[in-house]
PDB file of N, CA, C and O in Angstrom:
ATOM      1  N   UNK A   1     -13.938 -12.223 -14.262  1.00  0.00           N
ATOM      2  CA  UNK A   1     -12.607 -11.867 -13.837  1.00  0.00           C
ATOM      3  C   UNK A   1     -11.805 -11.442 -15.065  1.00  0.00           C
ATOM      4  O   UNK A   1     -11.172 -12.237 -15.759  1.00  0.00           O
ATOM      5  N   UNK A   2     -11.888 -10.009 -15.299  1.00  0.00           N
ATOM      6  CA  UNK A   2     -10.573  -9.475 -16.504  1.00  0.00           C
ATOM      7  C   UNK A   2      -9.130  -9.741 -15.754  1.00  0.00           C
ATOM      8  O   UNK A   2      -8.680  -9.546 -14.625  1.00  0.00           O
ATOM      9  N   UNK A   3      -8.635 -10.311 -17.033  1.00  0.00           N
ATOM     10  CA  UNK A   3      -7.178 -10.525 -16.550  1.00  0.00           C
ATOM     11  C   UNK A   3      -6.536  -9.634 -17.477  1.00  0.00           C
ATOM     12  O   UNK A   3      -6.786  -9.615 -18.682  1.00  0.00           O
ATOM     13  N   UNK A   4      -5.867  -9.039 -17.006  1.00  0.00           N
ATOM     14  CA  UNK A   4      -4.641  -7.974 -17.863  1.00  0.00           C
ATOM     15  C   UNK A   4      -3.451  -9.050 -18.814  1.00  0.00           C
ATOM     16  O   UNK A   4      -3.619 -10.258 -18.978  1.00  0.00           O
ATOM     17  N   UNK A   5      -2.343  -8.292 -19.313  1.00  0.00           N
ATOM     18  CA  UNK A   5      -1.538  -8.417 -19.865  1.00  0.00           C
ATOM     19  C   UNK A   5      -0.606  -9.357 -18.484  1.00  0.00           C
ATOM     20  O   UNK A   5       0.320 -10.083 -18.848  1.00  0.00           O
ATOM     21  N   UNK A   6      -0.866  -9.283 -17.307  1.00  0.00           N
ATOM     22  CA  UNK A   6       0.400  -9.280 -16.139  1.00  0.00           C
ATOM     23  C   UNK A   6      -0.414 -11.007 -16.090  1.00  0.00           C
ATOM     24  O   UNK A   6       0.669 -11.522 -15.812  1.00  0.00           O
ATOM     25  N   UNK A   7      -1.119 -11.902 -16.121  1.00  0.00           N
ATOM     26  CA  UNK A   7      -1.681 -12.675 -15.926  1.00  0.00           C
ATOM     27  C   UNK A   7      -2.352 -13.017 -14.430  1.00  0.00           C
ATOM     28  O   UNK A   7      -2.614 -14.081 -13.869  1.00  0.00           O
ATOM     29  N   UNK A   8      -2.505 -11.610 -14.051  1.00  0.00           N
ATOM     30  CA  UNK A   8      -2.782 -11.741 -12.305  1.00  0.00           C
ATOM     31  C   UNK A   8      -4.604 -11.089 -12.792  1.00  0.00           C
ATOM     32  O   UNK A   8      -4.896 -10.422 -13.784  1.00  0.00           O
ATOM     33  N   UNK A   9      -5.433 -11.537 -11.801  1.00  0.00           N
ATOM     34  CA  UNK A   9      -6.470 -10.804 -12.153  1.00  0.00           C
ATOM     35  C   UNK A   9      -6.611  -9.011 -12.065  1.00  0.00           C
ATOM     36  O   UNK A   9      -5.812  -8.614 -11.216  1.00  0.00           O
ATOM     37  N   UNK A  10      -7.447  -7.769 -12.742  1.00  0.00           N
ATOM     38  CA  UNK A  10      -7.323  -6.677 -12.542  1.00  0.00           C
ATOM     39  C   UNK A  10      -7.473  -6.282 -11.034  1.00  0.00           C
ATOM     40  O   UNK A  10      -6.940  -5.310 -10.499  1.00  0.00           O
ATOM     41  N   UNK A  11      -8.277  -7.191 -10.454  1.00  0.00           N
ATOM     42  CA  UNK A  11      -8.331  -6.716  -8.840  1.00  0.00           C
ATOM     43  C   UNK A  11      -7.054  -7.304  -8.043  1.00  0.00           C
ATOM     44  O   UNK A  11      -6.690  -6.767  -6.997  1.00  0.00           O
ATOM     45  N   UNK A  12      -6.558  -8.146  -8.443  1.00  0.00           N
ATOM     46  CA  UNK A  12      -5.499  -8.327  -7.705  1.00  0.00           C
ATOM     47  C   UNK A  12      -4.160  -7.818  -8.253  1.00  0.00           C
ATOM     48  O   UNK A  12      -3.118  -8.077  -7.651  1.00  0.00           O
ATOM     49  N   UNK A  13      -4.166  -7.182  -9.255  1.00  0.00           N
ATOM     50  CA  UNK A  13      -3.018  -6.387  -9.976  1.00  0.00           C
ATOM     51  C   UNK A  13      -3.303  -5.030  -8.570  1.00  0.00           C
ATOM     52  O   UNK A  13      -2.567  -4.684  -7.646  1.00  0.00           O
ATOM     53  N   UNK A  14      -4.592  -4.596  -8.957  1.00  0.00           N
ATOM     54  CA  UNK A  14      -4.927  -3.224  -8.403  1.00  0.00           C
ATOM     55  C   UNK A  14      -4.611  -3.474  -6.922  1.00  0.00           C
ATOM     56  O   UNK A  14      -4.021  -2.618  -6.263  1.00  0.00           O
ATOM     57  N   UNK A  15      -5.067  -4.834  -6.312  1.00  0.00           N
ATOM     58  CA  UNK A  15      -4.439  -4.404  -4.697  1.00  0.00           C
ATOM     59  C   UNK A  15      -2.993  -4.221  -4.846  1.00  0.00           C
ATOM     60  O   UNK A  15      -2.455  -3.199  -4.421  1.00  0.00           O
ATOM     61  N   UNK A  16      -2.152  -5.409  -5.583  1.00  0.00           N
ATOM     62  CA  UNK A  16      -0.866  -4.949  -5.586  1.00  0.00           C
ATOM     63  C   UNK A  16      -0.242  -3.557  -5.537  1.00  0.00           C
ATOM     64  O   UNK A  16       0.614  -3.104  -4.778  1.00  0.00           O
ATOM     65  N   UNK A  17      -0.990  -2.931  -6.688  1.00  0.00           N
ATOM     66  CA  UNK A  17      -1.131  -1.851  -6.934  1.00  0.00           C
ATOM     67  C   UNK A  17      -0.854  -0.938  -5.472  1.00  0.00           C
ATOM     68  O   UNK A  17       0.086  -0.182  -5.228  1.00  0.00           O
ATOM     69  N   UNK A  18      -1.747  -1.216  -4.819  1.00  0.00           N
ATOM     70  CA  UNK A  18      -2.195   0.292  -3.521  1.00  0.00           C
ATOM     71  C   UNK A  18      -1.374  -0.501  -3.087  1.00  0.00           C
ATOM     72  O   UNK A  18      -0.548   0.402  -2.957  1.00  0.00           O
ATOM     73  N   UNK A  19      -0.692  -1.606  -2.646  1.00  0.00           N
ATOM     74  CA  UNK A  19      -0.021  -1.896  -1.461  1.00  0.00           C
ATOM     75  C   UNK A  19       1.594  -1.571  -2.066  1.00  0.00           C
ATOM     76  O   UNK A  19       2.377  -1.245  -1.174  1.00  0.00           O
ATOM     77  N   UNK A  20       1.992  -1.607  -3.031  1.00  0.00           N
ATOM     78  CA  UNK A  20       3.185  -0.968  -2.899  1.00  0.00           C
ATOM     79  C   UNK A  20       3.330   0.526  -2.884  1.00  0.00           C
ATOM     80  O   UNK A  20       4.432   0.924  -2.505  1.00  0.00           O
ATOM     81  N   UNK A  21       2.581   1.293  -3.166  1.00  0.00           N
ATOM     82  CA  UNK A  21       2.428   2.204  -3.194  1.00  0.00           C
ATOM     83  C   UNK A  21       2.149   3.218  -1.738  1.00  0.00           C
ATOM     84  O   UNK A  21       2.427   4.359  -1.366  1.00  0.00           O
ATOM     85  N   UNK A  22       1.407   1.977  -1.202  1.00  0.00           N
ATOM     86  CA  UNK A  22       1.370   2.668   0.368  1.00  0.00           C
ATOM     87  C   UNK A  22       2.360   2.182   1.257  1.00  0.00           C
ATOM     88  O   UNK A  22       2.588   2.867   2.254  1.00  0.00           O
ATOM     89  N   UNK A  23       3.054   1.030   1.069  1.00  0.00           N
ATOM     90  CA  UNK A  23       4.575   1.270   1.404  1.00  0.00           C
ATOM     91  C   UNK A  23       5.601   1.922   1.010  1.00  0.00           C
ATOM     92  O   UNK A  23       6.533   2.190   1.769  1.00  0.00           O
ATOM     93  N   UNK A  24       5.563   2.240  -0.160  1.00  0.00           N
ATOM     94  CA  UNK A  24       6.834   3.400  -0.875  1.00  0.00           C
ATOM     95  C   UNK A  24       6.437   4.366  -0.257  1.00  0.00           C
ATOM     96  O   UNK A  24       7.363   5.172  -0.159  1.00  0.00           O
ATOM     97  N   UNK A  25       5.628   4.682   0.171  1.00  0.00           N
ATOM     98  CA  UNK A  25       5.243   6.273   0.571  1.00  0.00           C
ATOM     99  C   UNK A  25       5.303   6.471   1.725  1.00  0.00           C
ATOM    100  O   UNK A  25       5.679   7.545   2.193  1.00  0.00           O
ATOM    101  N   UNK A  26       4.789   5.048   2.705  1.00  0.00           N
ATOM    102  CA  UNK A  26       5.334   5.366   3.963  1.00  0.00           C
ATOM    103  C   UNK A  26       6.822   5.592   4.400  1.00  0.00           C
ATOM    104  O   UNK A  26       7.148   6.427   5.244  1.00  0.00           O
ATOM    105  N   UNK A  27       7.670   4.784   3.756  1.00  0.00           N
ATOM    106  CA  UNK A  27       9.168   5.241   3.748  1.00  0.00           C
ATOM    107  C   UNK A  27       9.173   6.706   3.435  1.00  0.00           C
ATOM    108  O   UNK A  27       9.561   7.510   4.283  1.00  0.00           O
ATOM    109  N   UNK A  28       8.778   7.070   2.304  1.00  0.00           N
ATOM    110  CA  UNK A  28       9.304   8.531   1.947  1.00  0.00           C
ATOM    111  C   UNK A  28       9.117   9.619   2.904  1.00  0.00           C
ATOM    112  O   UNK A  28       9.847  10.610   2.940  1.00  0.00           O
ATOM    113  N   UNK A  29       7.940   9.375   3.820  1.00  0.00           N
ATOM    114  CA  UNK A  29       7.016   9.948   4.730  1.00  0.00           C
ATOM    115  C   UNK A  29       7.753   9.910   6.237  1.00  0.00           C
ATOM    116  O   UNK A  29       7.399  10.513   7.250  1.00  0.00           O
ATOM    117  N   UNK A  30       8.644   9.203   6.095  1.00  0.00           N
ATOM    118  CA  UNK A  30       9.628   9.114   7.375  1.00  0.00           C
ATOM    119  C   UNK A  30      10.775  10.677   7.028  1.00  0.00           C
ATOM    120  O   UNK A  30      11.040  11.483   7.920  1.00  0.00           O
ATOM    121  N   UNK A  31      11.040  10.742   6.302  1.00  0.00           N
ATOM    122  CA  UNK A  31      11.851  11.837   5.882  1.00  0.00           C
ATOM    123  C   UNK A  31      11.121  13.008   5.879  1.00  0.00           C
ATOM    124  O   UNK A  31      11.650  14.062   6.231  1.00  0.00           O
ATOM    125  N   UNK A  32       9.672  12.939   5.432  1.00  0.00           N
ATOM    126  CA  UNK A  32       9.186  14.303   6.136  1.00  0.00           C
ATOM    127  C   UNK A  32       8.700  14.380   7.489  1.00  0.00           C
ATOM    128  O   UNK A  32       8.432  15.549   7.764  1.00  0.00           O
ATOM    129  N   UNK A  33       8.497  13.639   8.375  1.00  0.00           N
ATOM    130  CA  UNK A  33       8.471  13.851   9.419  1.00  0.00           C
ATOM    131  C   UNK A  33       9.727  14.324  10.208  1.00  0.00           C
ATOM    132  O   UNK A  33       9.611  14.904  11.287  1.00  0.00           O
ATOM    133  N   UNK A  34      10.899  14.062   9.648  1.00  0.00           N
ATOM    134  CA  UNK A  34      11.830  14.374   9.874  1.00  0.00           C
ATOM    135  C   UNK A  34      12.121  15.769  10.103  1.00  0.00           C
ATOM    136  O   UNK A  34      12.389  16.436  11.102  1.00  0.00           O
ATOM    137  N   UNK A  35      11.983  16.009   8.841  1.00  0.00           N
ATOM    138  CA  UNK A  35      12.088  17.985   8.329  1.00  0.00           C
ATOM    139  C   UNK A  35      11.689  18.242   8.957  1.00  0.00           C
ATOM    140  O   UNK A  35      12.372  18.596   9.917  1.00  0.00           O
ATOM    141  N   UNK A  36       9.971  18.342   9.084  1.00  0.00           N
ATOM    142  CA  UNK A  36       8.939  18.727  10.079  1.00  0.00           C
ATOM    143  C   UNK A  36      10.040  19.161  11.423  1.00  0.00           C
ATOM    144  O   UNK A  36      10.565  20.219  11.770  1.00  0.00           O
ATOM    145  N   UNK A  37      10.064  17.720  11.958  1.00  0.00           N
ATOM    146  CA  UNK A  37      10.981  18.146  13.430  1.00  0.00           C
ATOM    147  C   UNK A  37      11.656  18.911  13.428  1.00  0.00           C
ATOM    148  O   UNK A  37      11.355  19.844  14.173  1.00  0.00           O
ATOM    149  N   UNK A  38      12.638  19.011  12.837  1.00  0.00           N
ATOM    150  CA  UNK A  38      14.105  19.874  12.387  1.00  0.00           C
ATOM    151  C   UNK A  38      14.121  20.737  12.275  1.00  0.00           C
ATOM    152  O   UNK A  38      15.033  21.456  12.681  1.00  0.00           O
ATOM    153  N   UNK A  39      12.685  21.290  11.402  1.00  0.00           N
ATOM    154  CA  UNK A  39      11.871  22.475  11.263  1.00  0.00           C
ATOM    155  C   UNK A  39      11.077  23.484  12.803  1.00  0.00           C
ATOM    156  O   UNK A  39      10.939  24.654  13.159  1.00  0.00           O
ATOM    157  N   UNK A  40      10.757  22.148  13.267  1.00  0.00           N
ATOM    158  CA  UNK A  40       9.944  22.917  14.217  1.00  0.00           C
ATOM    159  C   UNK A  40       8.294  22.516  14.321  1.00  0.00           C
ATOM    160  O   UNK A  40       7.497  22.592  15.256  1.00  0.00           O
ATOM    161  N   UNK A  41       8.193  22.154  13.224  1.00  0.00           N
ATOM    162  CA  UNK A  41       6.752  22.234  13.087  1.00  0.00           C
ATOM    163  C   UNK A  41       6.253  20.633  13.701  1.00  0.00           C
ATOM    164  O   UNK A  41       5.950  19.534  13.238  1.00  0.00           O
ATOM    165  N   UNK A  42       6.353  21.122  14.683  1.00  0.00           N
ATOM    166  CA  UNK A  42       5.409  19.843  15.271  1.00  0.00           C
ATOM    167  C   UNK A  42       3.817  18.959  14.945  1.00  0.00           C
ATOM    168  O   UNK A  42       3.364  17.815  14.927  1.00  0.00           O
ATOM    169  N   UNK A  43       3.405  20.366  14.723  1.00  0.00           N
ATOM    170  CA  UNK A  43       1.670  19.685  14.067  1.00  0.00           C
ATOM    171  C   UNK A  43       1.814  19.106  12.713  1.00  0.00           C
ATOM    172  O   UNK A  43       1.048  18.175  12.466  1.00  0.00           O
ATOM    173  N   UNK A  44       2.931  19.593  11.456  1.00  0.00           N
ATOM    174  CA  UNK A  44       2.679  18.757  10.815  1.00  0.00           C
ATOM    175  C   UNK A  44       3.670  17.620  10.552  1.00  0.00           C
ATOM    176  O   UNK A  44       3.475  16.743   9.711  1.00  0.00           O
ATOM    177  N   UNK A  45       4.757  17.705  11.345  1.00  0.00           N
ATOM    178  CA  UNK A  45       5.366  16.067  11.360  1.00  0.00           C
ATOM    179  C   UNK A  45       4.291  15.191  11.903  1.00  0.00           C
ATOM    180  O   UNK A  45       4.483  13.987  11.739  1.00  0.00           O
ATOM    181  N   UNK A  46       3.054  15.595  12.597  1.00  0.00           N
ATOM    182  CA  UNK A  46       2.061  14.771  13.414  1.00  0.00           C
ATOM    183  C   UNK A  46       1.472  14.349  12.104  1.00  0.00           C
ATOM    184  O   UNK A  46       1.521  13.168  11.759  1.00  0.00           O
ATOM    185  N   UNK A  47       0.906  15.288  11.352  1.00  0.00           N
ATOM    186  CA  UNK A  47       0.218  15.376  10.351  1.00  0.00           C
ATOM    187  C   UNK A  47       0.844  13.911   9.529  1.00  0.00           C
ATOM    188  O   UNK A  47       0.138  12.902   9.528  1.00  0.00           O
ATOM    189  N   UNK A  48       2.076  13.904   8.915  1.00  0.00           N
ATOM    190  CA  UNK A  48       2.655  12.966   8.176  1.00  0.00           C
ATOM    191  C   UNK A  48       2.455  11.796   9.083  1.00  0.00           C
ATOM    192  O   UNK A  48       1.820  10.826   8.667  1.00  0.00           O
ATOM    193  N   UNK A  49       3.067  11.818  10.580  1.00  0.00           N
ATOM    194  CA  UNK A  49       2.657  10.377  11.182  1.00  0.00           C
ATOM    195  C   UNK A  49       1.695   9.806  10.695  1.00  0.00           C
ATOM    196  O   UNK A  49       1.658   8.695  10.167  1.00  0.00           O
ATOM    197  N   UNK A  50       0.727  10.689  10.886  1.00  0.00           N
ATOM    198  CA  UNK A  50      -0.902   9.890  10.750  1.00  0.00           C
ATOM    199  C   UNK A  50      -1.236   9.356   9.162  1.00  0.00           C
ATOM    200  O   UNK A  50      -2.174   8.607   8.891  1.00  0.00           O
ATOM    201  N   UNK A  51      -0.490   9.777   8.403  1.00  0.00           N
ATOM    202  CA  UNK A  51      -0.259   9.459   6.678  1.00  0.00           C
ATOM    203  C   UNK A  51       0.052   8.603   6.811  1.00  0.00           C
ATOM    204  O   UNK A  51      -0.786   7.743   6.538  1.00  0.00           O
ATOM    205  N   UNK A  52       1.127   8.193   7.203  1.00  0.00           N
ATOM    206  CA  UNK A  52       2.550   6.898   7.715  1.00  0.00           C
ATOM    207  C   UNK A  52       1.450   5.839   7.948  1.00  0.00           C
ATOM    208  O   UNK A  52       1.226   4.844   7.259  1.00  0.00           O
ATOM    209  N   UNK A  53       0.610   6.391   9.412  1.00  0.00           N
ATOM    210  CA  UNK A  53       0.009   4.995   9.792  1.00  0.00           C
ATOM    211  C   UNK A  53      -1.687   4.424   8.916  1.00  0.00           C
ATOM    212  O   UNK A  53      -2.348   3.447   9.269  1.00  0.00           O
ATOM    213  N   UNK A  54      -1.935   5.113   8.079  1.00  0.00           N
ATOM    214  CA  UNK A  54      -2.522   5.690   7.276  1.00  0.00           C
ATOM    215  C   UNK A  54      -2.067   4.390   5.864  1.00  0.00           C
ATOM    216  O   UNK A  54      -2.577   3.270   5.835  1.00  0.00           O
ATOM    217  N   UNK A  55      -1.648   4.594   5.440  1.00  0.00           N
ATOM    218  CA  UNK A  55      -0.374   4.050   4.446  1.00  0.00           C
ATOM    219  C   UNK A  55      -0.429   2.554   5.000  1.00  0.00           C
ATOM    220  O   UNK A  55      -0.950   1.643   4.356  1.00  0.00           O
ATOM    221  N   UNK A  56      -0.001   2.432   5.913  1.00  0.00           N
ATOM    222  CA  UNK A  56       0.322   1.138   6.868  1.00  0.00           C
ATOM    223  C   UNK A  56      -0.858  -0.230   6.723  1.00  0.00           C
ATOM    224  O   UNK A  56      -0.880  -1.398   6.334  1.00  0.00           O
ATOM    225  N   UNK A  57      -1.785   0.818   7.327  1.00  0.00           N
ATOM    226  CA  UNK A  57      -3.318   0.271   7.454  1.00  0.00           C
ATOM    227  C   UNK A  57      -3.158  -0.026   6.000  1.00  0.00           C
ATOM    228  O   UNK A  57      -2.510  -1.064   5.864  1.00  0.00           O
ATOM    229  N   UNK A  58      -3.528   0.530   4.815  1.00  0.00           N
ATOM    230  CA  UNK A  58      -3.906   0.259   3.702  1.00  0.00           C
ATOM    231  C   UNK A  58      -3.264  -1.119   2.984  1.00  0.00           C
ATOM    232  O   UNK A  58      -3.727  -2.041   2.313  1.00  0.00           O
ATOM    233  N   UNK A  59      -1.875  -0.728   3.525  1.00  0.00           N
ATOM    234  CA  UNK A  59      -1.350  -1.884   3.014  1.00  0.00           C
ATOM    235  C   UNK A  59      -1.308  -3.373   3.599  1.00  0.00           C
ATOM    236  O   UNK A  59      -0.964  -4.407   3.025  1.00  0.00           O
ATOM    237  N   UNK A  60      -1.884  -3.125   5.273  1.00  0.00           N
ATOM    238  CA  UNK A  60      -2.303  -4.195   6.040  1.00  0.00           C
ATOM    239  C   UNK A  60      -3.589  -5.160   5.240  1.00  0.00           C
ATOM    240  O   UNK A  60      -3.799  -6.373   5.214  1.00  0.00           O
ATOM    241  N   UNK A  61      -4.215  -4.123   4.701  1.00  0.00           N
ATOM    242  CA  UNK A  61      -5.408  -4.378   4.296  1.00  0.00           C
ATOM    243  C   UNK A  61      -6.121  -5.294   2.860  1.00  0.00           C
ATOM    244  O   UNK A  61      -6.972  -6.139   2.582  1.00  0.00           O
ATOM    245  N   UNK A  62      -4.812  -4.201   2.104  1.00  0.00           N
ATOM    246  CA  UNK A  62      -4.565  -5.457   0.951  1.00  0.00           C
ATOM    247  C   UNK A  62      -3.918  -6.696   0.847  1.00  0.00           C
ATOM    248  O   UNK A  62      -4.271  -7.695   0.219  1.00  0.00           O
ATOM    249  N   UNK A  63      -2.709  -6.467   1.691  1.00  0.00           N
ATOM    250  CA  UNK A  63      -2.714  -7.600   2.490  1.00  0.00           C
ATOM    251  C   UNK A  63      -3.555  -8.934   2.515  1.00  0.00           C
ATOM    252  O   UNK A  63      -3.530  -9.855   1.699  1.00  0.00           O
ATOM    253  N   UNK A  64      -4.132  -8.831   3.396  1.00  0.00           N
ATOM    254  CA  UNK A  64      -5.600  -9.626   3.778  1.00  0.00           C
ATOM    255  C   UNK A  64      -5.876  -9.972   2.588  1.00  0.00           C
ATOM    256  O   UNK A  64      -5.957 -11.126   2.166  1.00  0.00           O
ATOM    257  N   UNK A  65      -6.082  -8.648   1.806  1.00  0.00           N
ATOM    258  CA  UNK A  65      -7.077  -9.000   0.592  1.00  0.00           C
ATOM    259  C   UNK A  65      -6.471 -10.070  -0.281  1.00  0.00           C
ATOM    260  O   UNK A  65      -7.013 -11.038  -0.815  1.00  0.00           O
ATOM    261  N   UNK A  66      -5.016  -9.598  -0.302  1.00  0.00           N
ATOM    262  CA  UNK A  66      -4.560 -10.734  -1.471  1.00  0.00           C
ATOM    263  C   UNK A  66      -3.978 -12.737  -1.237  1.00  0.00           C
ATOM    264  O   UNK A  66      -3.760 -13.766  -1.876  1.00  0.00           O
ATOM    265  N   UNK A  67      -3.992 -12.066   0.385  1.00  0.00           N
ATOM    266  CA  UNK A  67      -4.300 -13.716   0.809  1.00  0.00           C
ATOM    267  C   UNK A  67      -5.320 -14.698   0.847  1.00  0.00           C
ATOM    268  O   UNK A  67      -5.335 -15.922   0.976  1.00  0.00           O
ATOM    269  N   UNK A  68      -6.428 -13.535   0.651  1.00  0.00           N
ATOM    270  CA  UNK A  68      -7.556 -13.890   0.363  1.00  0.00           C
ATOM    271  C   UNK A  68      -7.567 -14.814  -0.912  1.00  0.00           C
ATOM    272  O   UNK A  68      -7.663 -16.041  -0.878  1.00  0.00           O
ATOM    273  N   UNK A  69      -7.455 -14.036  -2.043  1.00  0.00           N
ATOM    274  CA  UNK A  69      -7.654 -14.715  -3.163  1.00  0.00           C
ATOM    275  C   UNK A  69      -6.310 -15.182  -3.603  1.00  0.00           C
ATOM    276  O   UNK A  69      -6.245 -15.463  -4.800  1.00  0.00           O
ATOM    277  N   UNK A  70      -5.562 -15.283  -3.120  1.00  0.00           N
ATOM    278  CA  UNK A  70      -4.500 -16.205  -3.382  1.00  0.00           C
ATOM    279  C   UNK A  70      -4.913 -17.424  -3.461  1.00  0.00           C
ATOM    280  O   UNK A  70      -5.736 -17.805  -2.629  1.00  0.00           O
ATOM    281  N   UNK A  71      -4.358 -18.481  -4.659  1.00  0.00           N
ATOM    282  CA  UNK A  71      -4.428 -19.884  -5.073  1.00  0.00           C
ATOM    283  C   UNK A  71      -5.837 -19.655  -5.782  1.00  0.00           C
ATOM    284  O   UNK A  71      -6.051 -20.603  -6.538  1.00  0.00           O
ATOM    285  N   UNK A  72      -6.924 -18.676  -5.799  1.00  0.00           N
ATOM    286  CA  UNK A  72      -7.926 -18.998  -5.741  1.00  0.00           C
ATOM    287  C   UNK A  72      -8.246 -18.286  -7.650  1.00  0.00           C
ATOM    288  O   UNK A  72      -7.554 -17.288  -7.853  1.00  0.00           O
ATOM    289  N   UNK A  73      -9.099 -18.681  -8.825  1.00  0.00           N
ATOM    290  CA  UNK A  73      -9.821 -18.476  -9.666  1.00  0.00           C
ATOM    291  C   UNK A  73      -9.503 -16.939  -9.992  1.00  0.00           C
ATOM    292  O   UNK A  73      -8.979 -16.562 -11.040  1.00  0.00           O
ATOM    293  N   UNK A  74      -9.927 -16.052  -8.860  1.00  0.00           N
ATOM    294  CA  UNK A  74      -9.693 -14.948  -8.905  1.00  0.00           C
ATOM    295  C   UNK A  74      -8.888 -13.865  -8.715  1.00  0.00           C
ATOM    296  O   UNK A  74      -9.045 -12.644  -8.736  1.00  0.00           O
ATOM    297  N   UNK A  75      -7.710 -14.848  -8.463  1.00  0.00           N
ATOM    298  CA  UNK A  75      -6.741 -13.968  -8.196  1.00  0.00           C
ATOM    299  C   UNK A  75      -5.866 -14.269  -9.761  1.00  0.00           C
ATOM    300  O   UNK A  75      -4.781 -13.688  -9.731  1.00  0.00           O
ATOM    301  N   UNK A  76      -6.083 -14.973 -10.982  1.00  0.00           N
ATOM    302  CA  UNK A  76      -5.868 -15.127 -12.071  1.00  0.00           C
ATOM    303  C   UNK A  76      -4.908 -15.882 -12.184  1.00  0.00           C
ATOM    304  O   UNK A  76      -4.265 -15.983 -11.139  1.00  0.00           O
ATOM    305  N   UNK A  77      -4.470 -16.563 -13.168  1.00  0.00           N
ATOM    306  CA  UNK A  77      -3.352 -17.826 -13.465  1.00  0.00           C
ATOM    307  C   UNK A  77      -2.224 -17.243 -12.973  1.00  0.00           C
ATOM    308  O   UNK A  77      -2.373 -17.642 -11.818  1.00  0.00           O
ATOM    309  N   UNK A  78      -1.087 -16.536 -12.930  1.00  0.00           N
ATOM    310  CA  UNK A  78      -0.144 -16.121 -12.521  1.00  0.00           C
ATOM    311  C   UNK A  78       0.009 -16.408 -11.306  1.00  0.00           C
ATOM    312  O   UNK A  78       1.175 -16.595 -10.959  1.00  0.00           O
ATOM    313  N   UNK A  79      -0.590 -16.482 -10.724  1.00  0.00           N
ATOM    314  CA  UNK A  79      -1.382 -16.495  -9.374  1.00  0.00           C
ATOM    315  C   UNK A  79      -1.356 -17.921  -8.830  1.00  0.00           C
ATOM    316  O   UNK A  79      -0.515 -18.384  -8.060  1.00  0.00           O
ATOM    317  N   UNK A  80      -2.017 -18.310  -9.159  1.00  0.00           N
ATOM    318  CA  UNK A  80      -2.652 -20.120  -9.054  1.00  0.00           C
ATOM    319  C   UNK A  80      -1.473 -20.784  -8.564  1.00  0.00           C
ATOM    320  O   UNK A  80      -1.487 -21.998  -8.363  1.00  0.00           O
TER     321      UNK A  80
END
């Protein structure tokens, strides 16, 4: 288990990592679906939905993951 500078392990830095990232983006992703509409373009405000839920999932996922190793060795002292 490499632990970084953050005292969290690198895999659990890195889920952190994708999971804020796929929530910042799903917000931002509400605003282009927006345009889209406003625009007209129906197929690709669809297009962004499916990013949105896309995004969602991922971050559902790390999720999981980091409850997983929460309290646990591998999720690194910061952690514990």
């Amino acid at each position: 288990m490499a632990t970084g500078e953050t005292g969290f392990s690198d895999v659990f830095y890195d889920l952190v990592s994708v999971q804020y990232h796929s929530l910042k983006a799903g917000h931002d992703y509400g605003q282009y679906v927006r345009d889209a509409k406003n625009g007209g373009f129906d197929d690709i405000a669809s297009f962004f939905e499916q990013v949105m839920k896309e995004d969602s999932e991922r971050a559902a996922k790390c999720h999981q993951f980091l409850a997983q190793l929460s309290g646990t060795k591998d999720a690194g002292p910061a952690a514990g």
